[in-house]
Structures are given as C-alpha cells and as structure tokens.
C-alpha angles and dihedrals in degrees: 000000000000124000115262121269104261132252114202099174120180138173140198117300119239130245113236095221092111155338125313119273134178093286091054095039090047096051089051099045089048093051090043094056089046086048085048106042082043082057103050079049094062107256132141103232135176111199107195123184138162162112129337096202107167131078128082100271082072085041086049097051095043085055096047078052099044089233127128113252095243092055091043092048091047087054098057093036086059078042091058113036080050088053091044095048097047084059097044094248096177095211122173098200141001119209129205115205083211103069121097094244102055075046087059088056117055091038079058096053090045091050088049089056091056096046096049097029111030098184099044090095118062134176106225133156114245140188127188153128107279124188117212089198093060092030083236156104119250134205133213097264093058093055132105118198083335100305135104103268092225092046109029090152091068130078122238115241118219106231124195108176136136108240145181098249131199112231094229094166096063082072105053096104084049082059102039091047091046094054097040091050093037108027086166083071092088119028145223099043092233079071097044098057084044090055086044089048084057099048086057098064092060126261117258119202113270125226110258099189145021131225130209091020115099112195118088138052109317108239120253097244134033120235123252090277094049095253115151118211142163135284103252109254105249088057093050091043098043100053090062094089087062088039098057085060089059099256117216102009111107117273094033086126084075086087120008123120098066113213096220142013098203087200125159127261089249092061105037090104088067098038095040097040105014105039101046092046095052084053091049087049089054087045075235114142120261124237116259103239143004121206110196111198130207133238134277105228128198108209091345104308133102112251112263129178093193089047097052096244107128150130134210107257101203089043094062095046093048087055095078106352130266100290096046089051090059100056107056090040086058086038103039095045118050105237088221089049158021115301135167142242128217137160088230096057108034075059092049099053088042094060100039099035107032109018095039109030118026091019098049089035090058094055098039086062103042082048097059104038075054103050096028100034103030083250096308120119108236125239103230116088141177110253102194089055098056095042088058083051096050086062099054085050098052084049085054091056091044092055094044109031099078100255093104093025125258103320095163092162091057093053092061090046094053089048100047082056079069090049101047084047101060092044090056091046090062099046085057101045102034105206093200091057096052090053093063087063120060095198086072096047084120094049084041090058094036089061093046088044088055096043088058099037083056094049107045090058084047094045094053090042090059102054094085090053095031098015093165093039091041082063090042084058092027089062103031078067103056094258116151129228111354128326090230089063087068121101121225085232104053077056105095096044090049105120116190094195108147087002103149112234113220111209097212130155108323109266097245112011111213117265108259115240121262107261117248105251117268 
C-alpha cells in the first residue's frame, strides 16, 4: 500500500506586535479544521504555523515599552501558542522568523536568486509613502484620503533610501501565464480576478531591502557603498513557509511544494505576485494553492487594534467554550468572505444550533436506547433515512475536501441537515409512543437504530470542527477510541449495533438567562 499523499498546510504567519484577536483566532480555526478533516481522509499532513518578528512596527512597540525586540517577541510568541492551545489548534510545528535557522534561510534564497537571475537584484533610490501597519510602500492609487485603507489610524511615512530592489515586473507574463494555466493557484475566485485586475495595471519592481533599520535578517550582499541593510521584511516573512522545511538543507524536497497557503484577503497580493515570482526566480517549485480568507467584523467593521474596533479574545471563547466557539466563528463567516460577529448572534446559534439541536437531540437519544434498550443500540434501522442522510454527507465532503475549494461553512451547513433531520425524524415517530405498544417493539428498535446510525457519522464529521465535543458524542454513544481516528471512508460500513450508550453531562447546557438587577 502505498504512503498517503502528503498535506503540508501553512498560514500566515503572525506579526508579534501584539496579543491574538478574532482575525488571528479565525484563520487559524479555519486552517486547523482543513489540517484535521486532511487528516480523517488519510492524508499525511504538517500544519505549520507561527510568528513574523521582524520589521520595524515590532522595532517600533519594544521601544514604546522600553523592552528589547527579542524579549518582547518572546512575550507574544508565549501569548500565541497559549491562545492557540487553549482552542485545540493541532499544529505540527510553530516557526519563528527569529531563529537562526528560518535566518539561514532566507540569506540562502536570496543567494540562489543571484546566482540564477543575476539581474533580478538591483541597487535604486526610491522615494515613497510606506505604511508600518502593512510593512509596505504604498502608491497613490492605494491610497484613501490620503491613508492606507487597512490602517487609517496611522500616519505615512515619507522614505527616501537607496535599496536593493526585485525586479518583480520582469515576471508578469510568468503570472499571468500561472493564473491563467492554474486558476486553482488563488482561491477563491473573487481573489483571484482582484490579483488579475492587478496584473493588469501593470507590476513595478518591489523594494528587497531596508537601510538604516537593524532588525531583521541582514541582507546577503552589501550594497555598492558597502552599506549593509536588511532584508526587507516580506522576504524575510514569506520565506518561512520553504524554511520550515529546512531550505536548503538536504532533504527539504520531503515536503516543498506546500498544498495550500491558508493567508488572509489583506495579504494575497504578496503571497499570489510576489511569492511565486521570488520562487521562479530560485527555479524553486510553487505551492499549489493559496485560500485567502475574509475578515470577522464586529458591527460592520474589520477588527482593528489601532481603530479602536476589538474585541477581548479570551472573553468570546469563555462564553461557550472553545468548541462551541469555533463553530459559530466557521457557521456564522463564510470561510470564502467577510462575516460579523455579534454577542446576540454567536448566542443565538448556540441555542438554536448546539444546545437545542444537536445538544438536546444527543440526550434524547442516549436516554432512550437507555430506557427502551437496557443501554444497546439496537440492529434495525430505517434505510430511507439514512439514505437521505448519505447525501448530506457526500455534500460535507464536497464543501470541505478541496474540489470546490475550503467552504467550511458549507460543510456545517450540509451536516446540521443531518441534525435537523434527525430532530425532525423523532417528532414524527415519537419513540416514547411506540414503547407503550408491544406490537411496535420492532418500529420502536428501527427508530433508535437510526438515531444512533445518524449521530455517530455526525459525531466523527465534526471532530475537525469540535474535536473535544465530537468524542464527547462520539463516546456517549458507545463509540470506541476517538472519533477523529476514525476515516471518512470506514464511515459508511460503521455498524453500531450493541454498541453501549453512556448518558453523561449534556453536550451544550442552555445559557442561563441574564438575572434581573438587584
């Protein structure tokens, strides 16, 4: 038998400027349930993720603290990989752009490009807007009154320096020619016509290096005057995706080309132009497929620490718990678009979705195998049902294996068809009616047989989403080992039959209503 195709899944890596919010947490959610379900399909998959700690916004806060930057980026990296732990981010590795390794690296990629493309690399004056929010200069077309549009609150500095610049023009037919051949390369498609619409304008050159600025990786070659500077921070950041694979180190092919760069919408012009030409230009494969995500809102506008516009992290997730946190953050924001966030809805989908339907559905059903079965699920079993169910589970898989893209949303709309199903499949049966007549004992079984052979697929399709409330399910039905063991394709021959249901602590307990002030 031949070893799994492998999955090596990344996302952006996040700037250590401060502590984890709801973008952060919902890129990261959304990666971790594409690195789980890859996994329940077989595959072998590496999910890295990390910390961008270099540029001078990071420069810029250790000095407002009076901190050096490497004990202030050693702060927010502890600040993240807690965050990231407490919501079951199943992570298999965690670069810092700050180790010596990851530094190696990119000196080494830059290196390569001199050495394939001389003329790739050129020193030139410049002069420009640059933004310290985006790590970026921008032009006057990107400009609104005068602002960068993603950090309105901070002032443009004006930058006159002479750089070692990439001559990323040189590569727009490459591009061009890249999404036209492989329009799966940036995804979803609404990206991809906004990186076409740029390519249309025409590519400028792009600024490989920074003088006067320190800290960073020190670019591999001086320029003409001897000055040394640093390597400008997006090619130091976006490197880290070949470095994690130990570029150049021997045996780095193991595992380049990644699969899939899970980025966010803000940031696709540096992963979709920028990144694959840098790559050309090292005669180095490119990734199969970026996913740019869009933004969690709250009241309409993107979260923003410098705006003003936040929201407290830890608070959101002890609302409901971690799990159910994750859910409505994956069915209440499209995972290819902009959704909000509100207090008044994540309550509402979780009573209505977890507590109530799936919750309430859950116990009904142990309770009964219980009451009506002495605890074993019964044999018998309603086909049509199931078969009803079968085809909400192939649309699941549809939405979430990659063919269509990464419509996680989708996929929990497809399941909780299932659930709402089997809800309704109760109310018109009523279970507790056909045990008062022994003449319907076999009705009676076929309805409980059907309750549990509807839950247990659901149980095992939600572990990439729940994974710790899927075993919960998982087990309160009699299931053995961990839900998430479990392959999709050994799904449809799993047969509960005898399995022993477990009545334990409902699932999602009801949210207690507010108290009347005293």
């Amino acid at each position: 038998m031949s070893d799994p195709a492998p999955f090596f899944l990344t996302t952006a890596i996040d700037y250590a400027n401060g502590e984890p919010h709801l973008g952060h947490a919902f890129e990261k959610i959304g990666a971790d349930v594409i690195a789980r379900y890859q996994r329940q399909a077989g595959r072998a998959v590496h999910f890295l993720i990390g910390m961008d700690e270099h540029g001078q916004k990071v420069a810029q806060t250790a000095e407002a603290r009076g901190v050096a930057p490497h004990a202030l980026v050693d702060e927010i990296a502890a600040s993240f990989r807690a965050m990231w732990a407490r919501l079951g981010i199943s992570y298999d590795q965690f670069i810092r752009t700050t180790t010596a390794e990851h530094q190696e690296g990119v000196r080494a990629l830059i290196a390569r490009i001199f050495e394939r493309s001389p003329d790739d690399f050129y020193e030139k004056a410049y002069e420009g807007w640059y933004c310290v929010g985006c790590e970026a200069f921008k032009n006057d077309a990107e400009l609104v009154d005068g602002k960068c549009p993603l950090h309105p609150t901070r002032e443009l500095q004006w930058t006159r320096e002479t750089n070692w610049f990439f001559r990323l023009s040189r590569y727009q037919p490459f591009l061009e020619r890249l999404l036209r051949e492989r329009p799966a390369f940036c995804q979803p498609e609404s990206r991809r016509n906004e990186i076409l619409g740029l390519l249309a304008q025409g590519l400028e050159d792009v600024s490989a290096s920074r003088s006067r600025f320190s800290w960073g990786v020190p670019f591999p070659r001086p320029t003409s005057d001897g000055e040394t500077q640093t390597t400008y921070v997006w090619f130091d950041a976006l490197p880290n995706y070949l470095t994690a694979t130990g570029f150049p180190a021997a045996g780095y092919e193991a595992r380049w080309p990644a699969q899939l760069h899970v980025i966010g919408k803000d940031i696709t012009r540096f992963h979709c132009v920028i990144w694959p030409a840098m790559l050309e230009a090292a005669g180095l494969p490119l990734p199969e497929r970026v996913w740019a995500h869009g933004f969690v809102q709250l009241g309409g506008e993107r979260f923003s620490k410098s705006a003003g516009v936040k929201l407290e992290l830890g608070e959101a997730i002890d609302r409901f718990g971690p799990d159910a946190f994750r859910y409505f953050l994956l069915r209440e924001v499209p995972f290819d678009g902009d959704g909000n966030f509100s207090w008044e809805r994540f309550e509402e989908r979780y009573t209505a979705d977890l507590a109530n339907a799936l919750g309430n559905l859950a116990s009904r059903t142990v309770a009964m195998v219980e009451k009506y079965c002495d605890g074993r699920v019964p044999a018998a079993s309603d086909a049509a049902v199931l078969a009803a169910d079968a085809a909400d589970l192939a649309a699941y898989h549809a939405a979430m294996d990659g063919s269509r893209g990464y419509l996680l949303h989708e996929g929990l709309a497809a399941l909780w068809q299932v659930v709402f199903r089997a809800n309704a499949y109760v109310q018109e049966r009523q279970p507790w009616s056909l045990s008062k007549d022994p003449a319907r004992r076999d009705e009676l079984e076929a309805v409980l047989g059907t309750l549990v052979r509807q839950l247990a697929p659901v149980a095992v399709a939600l572990a990439p989403f729940m994974p710790a409330k899927a075993q919960e399910l998982w087990e309160s039905l009699g299931g053995a080992g961990r839900a998430e063991d479990v392959r999709f394709a050994a799904v449809a021959a799993l047969d509960p039959t005898g399995w022993r249901v477990h009545k334990g602590a409902g699932l999602f307990p009801r949210p207690e209503p507010p108290r009347p002030a005293a």
